[in-house]
N, C-alpha and C positions, 0 to 999 in steps of 0.2 A: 434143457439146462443151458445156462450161457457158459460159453468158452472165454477164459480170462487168458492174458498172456501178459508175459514178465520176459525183458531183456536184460544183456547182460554181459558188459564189457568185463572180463575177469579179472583184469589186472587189480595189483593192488591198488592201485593209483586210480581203477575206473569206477564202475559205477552198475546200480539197477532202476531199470526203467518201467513200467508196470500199468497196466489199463487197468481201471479199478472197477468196483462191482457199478458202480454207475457211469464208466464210458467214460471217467474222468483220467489224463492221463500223468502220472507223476514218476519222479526222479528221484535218485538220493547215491552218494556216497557210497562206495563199498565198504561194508564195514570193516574194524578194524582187526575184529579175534574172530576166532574160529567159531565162537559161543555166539555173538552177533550176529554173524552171516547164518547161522544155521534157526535162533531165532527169528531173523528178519523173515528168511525166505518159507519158515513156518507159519509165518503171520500171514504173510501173501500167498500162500495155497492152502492154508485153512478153512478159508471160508468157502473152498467151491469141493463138493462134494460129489461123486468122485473125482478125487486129484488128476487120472487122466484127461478132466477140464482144463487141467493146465497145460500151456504149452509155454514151454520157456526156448528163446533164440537168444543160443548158447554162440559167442564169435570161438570163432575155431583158432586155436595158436597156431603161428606159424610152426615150421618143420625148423628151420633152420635159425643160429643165431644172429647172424648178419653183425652186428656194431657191438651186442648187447652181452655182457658180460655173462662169463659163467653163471656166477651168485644170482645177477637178475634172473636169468633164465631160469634158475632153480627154483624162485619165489614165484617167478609164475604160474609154472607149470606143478608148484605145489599147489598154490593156490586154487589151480584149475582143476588138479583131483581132488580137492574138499569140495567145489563147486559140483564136481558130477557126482558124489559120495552123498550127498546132502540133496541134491534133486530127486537121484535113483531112490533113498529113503522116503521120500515122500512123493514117489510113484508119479511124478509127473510126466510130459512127452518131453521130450527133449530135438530140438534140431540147430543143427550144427550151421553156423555162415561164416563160411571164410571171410575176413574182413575185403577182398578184392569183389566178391561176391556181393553184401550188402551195400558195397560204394558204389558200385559199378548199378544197383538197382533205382538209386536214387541219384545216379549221375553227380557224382562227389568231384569226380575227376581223381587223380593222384596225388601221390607227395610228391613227385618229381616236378609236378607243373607248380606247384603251391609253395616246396622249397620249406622253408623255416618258418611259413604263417600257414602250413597246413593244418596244426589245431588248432588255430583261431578260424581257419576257413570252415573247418565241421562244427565248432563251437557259433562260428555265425549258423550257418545251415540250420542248426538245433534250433536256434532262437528265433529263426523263422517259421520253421515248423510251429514251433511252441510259445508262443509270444506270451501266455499266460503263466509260463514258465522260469525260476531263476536256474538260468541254466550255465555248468560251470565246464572248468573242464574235465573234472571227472565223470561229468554226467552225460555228456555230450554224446559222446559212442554210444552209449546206452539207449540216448533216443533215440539215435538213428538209426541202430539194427533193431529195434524196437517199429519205428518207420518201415524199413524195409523189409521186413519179416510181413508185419503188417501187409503191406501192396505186395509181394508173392503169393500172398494166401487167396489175393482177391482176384488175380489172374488165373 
């Protein structure tokens, strides 16, 4: 049986990435309700039977808040428990990549070096990856730990 895998920036604001049953690779938006993402991600492990075919590369939140507001912090980290609540339900693998982890695999470099055009730096990167792709910036992260996930598995 073929092993499918789905990426997966958490944030509200990211995005899911997804090899499809023909080696096609697509993007989209995080959805917006709880109902959506748990639809969406039903539709993309449905079809591979058993679900432990799927491997989903989950980016790991960081630990600490750093600039980011209380409230943000709470929306993500909710977010981020309907995303393992909704995986765990449909039995998929799951592996965690620290965002320093999946840049550092595809040689991103940092934000410190990049400054205030670091997402358009990984939004370029995506787009070269993916040229077949309209890729934004919520979808960007997603390709890339999706990329990176990718090339760990092959080493």
């Amino acid at each position: 049986m073929k092993q499918n895998y789905i990426a997966i920036d958490p944030g509200v604001g990211g995005g899911i990435a997804y090899v499809d049953t023909d080696g096609s690779v697509h993007a989209l938006p995080m959805p917006q309700t709880v109902h959506d993402l748990q639809e969406q991600l039903y539709i993309l492990c449905k079809s591979h039977v058993p679900n432990p075919l799927v491997t989903v590369f989950l980016e790991e939140l960081p630990k600490f808040a750093g600039k980011m507001s209380g409230s943000s912090m709470a929306t993500m980290f909710r977010n981020y428990g309907r995303l393992e609540g909704i995986l765990a339900s449909l039995n998929t693998r799951i592996e965690y990549l620290p965002p320093k982890k999946w840049q550092t695999a595809l040689g991103l470099g940092d934000k410190k070096t990049h400054g205030p055009r670091w997402k358009a730096h990984l939004k370029g990167r995506a787009q070269s990856l993916y040229p077949q792709l309209t890729v934004t910036l919520k979808t960007a992260d997603a390709l890339l730990i999706l990329e990176a996930g990718l090339k760990m598995k092959t080493k």
